[in-house]
C-alpha positions in Angstrom: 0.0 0.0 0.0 1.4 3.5 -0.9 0.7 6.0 1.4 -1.2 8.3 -1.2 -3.7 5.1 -1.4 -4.6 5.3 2.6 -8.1 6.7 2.9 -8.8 5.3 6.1 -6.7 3.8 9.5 -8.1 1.7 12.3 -6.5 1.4 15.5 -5.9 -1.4 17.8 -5.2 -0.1 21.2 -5.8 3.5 19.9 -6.0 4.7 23.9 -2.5 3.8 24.4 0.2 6.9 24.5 2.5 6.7 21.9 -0.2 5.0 19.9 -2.8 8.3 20.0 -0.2 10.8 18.9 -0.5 8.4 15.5 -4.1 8.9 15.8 -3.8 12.2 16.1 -1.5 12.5 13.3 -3.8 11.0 10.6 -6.6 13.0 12.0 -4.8 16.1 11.2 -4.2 14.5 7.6 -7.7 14.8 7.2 -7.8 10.7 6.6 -10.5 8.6 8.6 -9.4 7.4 11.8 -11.4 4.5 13.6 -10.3 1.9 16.5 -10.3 -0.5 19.9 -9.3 0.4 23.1 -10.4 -2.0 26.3 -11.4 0.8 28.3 -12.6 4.5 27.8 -10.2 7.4 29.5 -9.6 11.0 29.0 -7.3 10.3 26.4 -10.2 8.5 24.3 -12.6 10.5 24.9 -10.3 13.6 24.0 -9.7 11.6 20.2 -13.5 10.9 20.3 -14.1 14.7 20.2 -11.0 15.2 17.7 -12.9 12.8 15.3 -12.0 9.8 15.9 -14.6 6.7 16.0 -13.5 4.6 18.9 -15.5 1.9 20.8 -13.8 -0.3 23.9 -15.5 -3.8 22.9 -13.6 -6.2 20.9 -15.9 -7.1 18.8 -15.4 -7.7 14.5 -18.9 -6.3 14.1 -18.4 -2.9 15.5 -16.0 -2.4 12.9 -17.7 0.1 10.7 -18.7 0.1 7.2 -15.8 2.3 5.9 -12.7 0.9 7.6 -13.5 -2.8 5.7 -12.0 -2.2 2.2 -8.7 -3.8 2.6 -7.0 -1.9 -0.7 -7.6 1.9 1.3 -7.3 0.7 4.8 -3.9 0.7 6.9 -4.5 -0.7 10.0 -1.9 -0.2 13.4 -1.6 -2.5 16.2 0.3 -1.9 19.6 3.0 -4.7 20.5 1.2 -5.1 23.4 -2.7 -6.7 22.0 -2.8 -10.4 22.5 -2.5 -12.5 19.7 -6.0 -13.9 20.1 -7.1 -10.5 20.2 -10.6 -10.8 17.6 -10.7 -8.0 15.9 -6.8 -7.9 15.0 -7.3 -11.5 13.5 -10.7 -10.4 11.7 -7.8 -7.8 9.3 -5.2 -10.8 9.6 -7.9 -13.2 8.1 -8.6 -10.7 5.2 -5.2 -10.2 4.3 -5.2 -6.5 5.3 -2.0 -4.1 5.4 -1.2 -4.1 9.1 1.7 -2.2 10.3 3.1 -2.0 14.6 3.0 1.5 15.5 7.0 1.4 15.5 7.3 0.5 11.8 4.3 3.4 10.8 6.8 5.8 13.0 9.7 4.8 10.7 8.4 5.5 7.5 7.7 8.8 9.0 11.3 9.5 9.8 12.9 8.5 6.1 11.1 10.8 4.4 11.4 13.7 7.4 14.5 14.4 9.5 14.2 12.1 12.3 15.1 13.5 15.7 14.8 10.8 17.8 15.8 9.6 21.7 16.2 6.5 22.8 16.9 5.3 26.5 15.8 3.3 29.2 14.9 6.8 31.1 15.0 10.2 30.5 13.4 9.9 26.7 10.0 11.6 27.3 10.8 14.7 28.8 14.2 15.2 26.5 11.7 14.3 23.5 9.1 16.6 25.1 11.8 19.4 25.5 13.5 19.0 21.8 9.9 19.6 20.7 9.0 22.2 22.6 12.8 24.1 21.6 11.8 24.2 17.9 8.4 25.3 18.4 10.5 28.3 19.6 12.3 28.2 15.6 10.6 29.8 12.7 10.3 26.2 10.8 8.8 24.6 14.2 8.3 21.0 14.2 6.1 17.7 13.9 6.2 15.6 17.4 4.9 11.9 18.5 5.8 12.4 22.1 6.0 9.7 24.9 3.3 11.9 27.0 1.3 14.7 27.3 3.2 18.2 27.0 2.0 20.3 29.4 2.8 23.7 27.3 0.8 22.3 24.4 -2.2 19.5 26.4 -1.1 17.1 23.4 1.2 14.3 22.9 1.4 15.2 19.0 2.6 18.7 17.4 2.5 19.0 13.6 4.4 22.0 11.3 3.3 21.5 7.6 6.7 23.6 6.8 9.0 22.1 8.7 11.4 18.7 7.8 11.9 17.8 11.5 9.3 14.9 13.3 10.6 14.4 17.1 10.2 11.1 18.2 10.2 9.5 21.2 12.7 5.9 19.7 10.8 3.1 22.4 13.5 -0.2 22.6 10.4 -2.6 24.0 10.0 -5.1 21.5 12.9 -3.3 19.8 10.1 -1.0 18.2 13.3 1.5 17.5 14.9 -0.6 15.1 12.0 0.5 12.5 13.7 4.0 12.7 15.5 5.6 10.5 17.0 8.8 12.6 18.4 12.0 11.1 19.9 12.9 14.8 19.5 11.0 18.2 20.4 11.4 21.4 20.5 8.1 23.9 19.8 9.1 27.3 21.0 5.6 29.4 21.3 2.1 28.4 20.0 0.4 32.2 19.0 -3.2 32.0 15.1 -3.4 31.1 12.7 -5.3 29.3 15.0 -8.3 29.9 11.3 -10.6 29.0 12.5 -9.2 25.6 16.0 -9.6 25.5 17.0 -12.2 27.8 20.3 -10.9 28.6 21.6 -7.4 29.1 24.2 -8.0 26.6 21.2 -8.5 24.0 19.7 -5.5 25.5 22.8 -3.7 25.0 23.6 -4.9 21.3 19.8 -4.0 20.5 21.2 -0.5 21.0 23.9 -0.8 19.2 21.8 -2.1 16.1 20.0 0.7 16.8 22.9 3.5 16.4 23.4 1.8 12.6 20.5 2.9 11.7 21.3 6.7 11.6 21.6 8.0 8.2 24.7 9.2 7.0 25.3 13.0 7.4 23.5 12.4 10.8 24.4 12.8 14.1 24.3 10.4 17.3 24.4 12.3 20.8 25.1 10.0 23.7 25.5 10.1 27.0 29.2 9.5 28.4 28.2 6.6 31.2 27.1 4.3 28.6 28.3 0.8 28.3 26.9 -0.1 24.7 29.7 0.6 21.9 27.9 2.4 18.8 28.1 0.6 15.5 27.5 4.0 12.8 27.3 4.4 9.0 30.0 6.0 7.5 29.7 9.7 7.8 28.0 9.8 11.3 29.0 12.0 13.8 29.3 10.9 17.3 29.1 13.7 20.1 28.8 13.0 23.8 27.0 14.6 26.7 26.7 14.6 30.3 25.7 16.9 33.4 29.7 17.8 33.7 31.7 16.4 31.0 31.6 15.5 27.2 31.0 17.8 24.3 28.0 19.1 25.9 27.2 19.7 29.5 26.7 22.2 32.7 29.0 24.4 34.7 28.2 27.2 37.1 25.0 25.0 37.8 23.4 27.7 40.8 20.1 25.7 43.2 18.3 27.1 45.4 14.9 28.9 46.0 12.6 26.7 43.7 15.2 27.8 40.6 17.5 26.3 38.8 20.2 27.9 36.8 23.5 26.9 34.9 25.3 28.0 31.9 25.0 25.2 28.9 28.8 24.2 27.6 28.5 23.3 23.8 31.1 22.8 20.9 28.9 25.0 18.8 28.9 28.2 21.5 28.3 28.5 25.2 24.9 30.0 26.4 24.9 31.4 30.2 22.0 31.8 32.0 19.6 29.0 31.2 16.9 28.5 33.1 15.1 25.6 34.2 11.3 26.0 33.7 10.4 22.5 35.8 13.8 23.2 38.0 14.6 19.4 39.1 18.0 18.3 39.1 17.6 15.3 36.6 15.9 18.1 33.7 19.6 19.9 33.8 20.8 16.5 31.9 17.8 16.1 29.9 18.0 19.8 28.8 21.8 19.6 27.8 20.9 17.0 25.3 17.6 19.0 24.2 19.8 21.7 23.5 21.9 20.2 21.9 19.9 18.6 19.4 18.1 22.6 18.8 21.5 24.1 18.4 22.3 21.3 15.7 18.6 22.5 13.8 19.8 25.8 14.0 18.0 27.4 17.3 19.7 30.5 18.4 20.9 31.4 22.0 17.8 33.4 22.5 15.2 30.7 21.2 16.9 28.4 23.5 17.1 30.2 26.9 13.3 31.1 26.3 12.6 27.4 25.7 14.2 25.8 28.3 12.7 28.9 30.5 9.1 28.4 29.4 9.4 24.3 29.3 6.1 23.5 32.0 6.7 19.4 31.3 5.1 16.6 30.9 2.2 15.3 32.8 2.7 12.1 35.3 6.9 13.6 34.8 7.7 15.0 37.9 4.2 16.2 37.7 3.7 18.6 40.9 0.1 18.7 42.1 0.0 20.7 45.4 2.9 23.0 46.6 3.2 24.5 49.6 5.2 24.9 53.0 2.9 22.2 54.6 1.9 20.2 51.8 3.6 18.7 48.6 2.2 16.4 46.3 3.7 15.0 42.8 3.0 11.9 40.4 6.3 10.7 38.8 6.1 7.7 35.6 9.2 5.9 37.2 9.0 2.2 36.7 12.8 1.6 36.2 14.9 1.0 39.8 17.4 4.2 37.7 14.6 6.3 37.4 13.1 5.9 40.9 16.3 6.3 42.2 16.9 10.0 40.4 13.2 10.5 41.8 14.1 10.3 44.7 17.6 12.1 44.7 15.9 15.0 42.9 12.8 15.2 45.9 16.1 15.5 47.9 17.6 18.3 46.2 14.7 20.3 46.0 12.8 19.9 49.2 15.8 19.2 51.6 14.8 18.8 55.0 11.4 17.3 54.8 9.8 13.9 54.8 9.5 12.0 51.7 7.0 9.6 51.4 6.6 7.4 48.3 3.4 5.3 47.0 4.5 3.0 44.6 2.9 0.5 42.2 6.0 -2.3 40.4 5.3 -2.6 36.7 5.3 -5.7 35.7 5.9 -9.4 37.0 9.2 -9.9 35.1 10.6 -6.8 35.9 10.3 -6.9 39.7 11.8 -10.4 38.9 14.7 -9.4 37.5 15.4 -6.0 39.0 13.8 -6.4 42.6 17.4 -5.9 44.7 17.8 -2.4 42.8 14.2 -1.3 43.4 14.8 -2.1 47.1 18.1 -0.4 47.1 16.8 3.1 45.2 13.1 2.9 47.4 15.4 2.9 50.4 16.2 6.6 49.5 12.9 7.7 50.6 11.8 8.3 54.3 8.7 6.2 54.1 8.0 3.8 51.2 4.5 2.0 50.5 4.4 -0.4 48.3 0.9 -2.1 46.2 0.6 -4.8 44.4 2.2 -5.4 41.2 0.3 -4.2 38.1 0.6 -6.4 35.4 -0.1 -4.8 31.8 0.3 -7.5 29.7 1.8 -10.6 31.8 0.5 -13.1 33.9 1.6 -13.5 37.4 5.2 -15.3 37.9 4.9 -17.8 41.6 7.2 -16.1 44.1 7.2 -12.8 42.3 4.9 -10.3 44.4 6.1 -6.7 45.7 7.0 -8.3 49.0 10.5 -9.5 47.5 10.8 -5.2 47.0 9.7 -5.0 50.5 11.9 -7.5 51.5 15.2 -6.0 50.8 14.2 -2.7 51.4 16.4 -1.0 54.7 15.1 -2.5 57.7 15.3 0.4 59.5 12.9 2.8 56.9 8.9 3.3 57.3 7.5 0.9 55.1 4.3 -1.4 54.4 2.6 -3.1 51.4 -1.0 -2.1 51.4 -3.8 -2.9 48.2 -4.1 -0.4 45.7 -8.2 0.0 46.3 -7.2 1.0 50.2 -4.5 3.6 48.8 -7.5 6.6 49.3 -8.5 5.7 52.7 -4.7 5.3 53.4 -4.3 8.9 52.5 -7.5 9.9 54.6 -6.0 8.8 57.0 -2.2 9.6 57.5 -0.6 13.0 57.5 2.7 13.6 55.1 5.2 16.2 54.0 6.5 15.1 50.4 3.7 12.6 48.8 5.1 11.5 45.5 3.1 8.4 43.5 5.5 6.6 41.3 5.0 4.1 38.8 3.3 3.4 35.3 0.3 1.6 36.1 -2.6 2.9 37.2 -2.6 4.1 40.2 -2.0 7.7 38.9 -5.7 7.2 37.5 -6.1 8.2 41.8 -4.0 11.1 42.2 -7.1 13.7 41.1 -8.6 12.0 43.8 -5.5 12.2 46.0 -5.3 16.0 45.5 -8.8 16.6 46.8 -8.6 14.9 50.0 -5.1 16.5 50.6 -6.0 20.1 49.4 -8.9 19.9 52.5 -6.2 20.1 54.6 -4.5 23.0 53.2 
């Protein structure tokens, strides 16, 4: 199928992040969007509004009229939909063109220039902030982002005049090997999605597969600590970052009263004075490679320091909810023992002194599995830790694996308890705290509305 013959796209697991920027995307191409989701949420019924015809039943006859013509329909599928999943097999059976979101996504970036980021942490809001950087440029930018920018209430930005598409480059089911990156920045290489890969060696080489992929003329950005070796094309320009070393980073970096400021150190021309607009001492990295990338597309000092000033985030990123001198409350995505870990350093940094207490929910069976020590060790960084039950996406439970294995190795000495996710608002109700932070990427943000109200009563 050519893409000048699509006339129509239906969706399997249209609700799901990175899948609704696509969504999105087609909508904007005036072309008729349709799809399945398992359960309504703002998210669907914000695309429902934007045009799209969703339904949350999977069911072959709700498939309408217009979206059954296999020569003008693409259809897109998330990695994650089981393979018995009905209506997927009803477009299998009738030999449609179906297409993972990752592979839709890479014929995107060879005819565009590709800015992509890669990493087990760090890729949302760097993807979020490249983004928002050019929208400060003349030629602006098309975006699938990893999450909802705050400065724009979208996970998708589109620029009919501009070349660049910034896209979040996601290694589960090594969906980023579809790409085909103009520039790319990879944030950290951490061991993850090891039900994938197996080993962290495969995890690592998966990277390195990756970096191949850039186009000649292009440019690969990496962080220093990294422990994959790049394979590049001929032509490819390595550059390296970090918060204090490599060709990019900080100095001068200046904390204190809610603000964060530090001059940017770059091969292509210093700029003092920037400005963090969500000031948490993990965005300073995130922002040197953001920058980085702009200054490569041609942003100038000015466009920069008002990006990096005006940058409000991403929602469920170090998402603050309630501020005050009595009362803080934040939702944070961290799933990965890394990203916890800087969580709760950051908390530390920025609210020094008071009690930090942290509700969190483990993603997934395997990973607790595999990475339960390091959870334990970076949870232990908090005052006072509670722990839920595991949520399980797409896996089944593993015997033996349960978040008391967390709780197990977690300091002895710290607050801690493992209480079910339905109790978490009467837990709240009923205990007073400092620093409330929710981590994870379950669902137990789909609570933290909820969370707000009862806390702001006490305000």
């Amino acid at each position: 199928m050519k893409v000048e013959d699509i006339k129509s796209v239906y969706f399997i697991g249209a609700g799901g992040i990175g899948m609704s920027a696509l969504v999105r995307y087609f909508l904007l191409k005036k072309i008729a969007v349709a799809g399945y989701d398992r359960k309504a949420t703002p998210l669907t019924d914000a695309m429902l509004k934007e045009g799209a015809d969703l339904h949350f039943e999977d069911n072959p006859d709700l498939i309408s009229e217009a979206f059954r013509d296999k020569e003008t329909t693409l259809v897109v599928y998330t990695p994650a939909i089981p393979k018995d999943h009905k209506e997927l097999n009803y477009f299998r059976e009738r030999d449609f063109e179906i297409k993972k979101r990752a592979q839709v996504l890479g014929i995107l970036t060879q005819s565009m220039k590709g800015l992509c980021v890669a990493g087990t942490h760090g890729k949302t809001t760097t993807t979020t902030m490249i983004a928002h950087l050019l929208m400060q440029t003349p030629k602006k930018c098309s975006a699938f982002m990893g999450g909802i920018s705050k400065n724009y209430g979208t996970n998708y930005l589109f620029s009919d005049e501009s070349d660049y598409v910034v896209v979040e480059a996601d290694e589960f089911d090594r969906s980023f090997h579809w790409l085909s990156p103009y520039i790319s920045v990879v944030t950290a290489t951490d061991p993850d999605h090891l039900d994938i890969y197996g080993t962290y060696d495969a995890y690592l080489e998966s990277f390195r597969e990756y970096s191949h992929l850039i186009q000649p003329g292009g440019t690969l950005i990496v962080h220093t600590g990294l422990a994959f070796r790049p394979n590049l094309q001929a032509g490819v320009k390595q550059l390296s970052y970090s918060l204090t070393t490599g060709d990019f980073h900080a100095d001068n970096i200046r904390m204190g009263g809610g603000e964060i400021t530090f001059d940017f150190i770059s091969i292509f021309g210093n700029i003092e004075g920037i400005r963090l607009g969500v000031p948490v001492e993990v965005n300073i990295e995130n922002g040197i490679a953001a920058m980085a990338v702009a200054q490569l597309c041609g942003a100038t000092d000015d466009m920069i320091r008002k990006g990096m000033e005006t940058f409000k985030g991403v929602d469920r990123r170090f998402d603050i909810r309630i501020k005050s001198d009595k009362l803080v409350l934040l939702s944070d995505y961290a799933h990965h023992p890394e990203e916890v870990r800087r969580c709760a350093e950051s908390l530390r940094g920025v609210f020094n002194g008071r009690k930090i207490t942290a509700i969190f929910q483990p993603h997934l069976y395997t990973r607790t599995r595999d990475l339960y020590k390091d959870f334990a060790r970076s949870l232990s960084v908090f005052d006072e830790v509670i722990l839920t039950e595991i949520y399980p996406a797409r896996e089944e439970p593993i015997p033996g694996v349960t978040s008391e294995i967390i709780y197990d190795n977690m300091r002895p000495d710290m607050e801690k308890q493992i209480i079910d996710s339905a109790d978490i608002l009467t837990f709240v109700e009923k205990h007073d705290f400092d620093v409330l932070v929710i981590l994870g990427a379950g669902n137990l943000d789909d609570k933290v509305p909820q969370i707000a109200e009862i806390l702001k009563h006490r305000m």
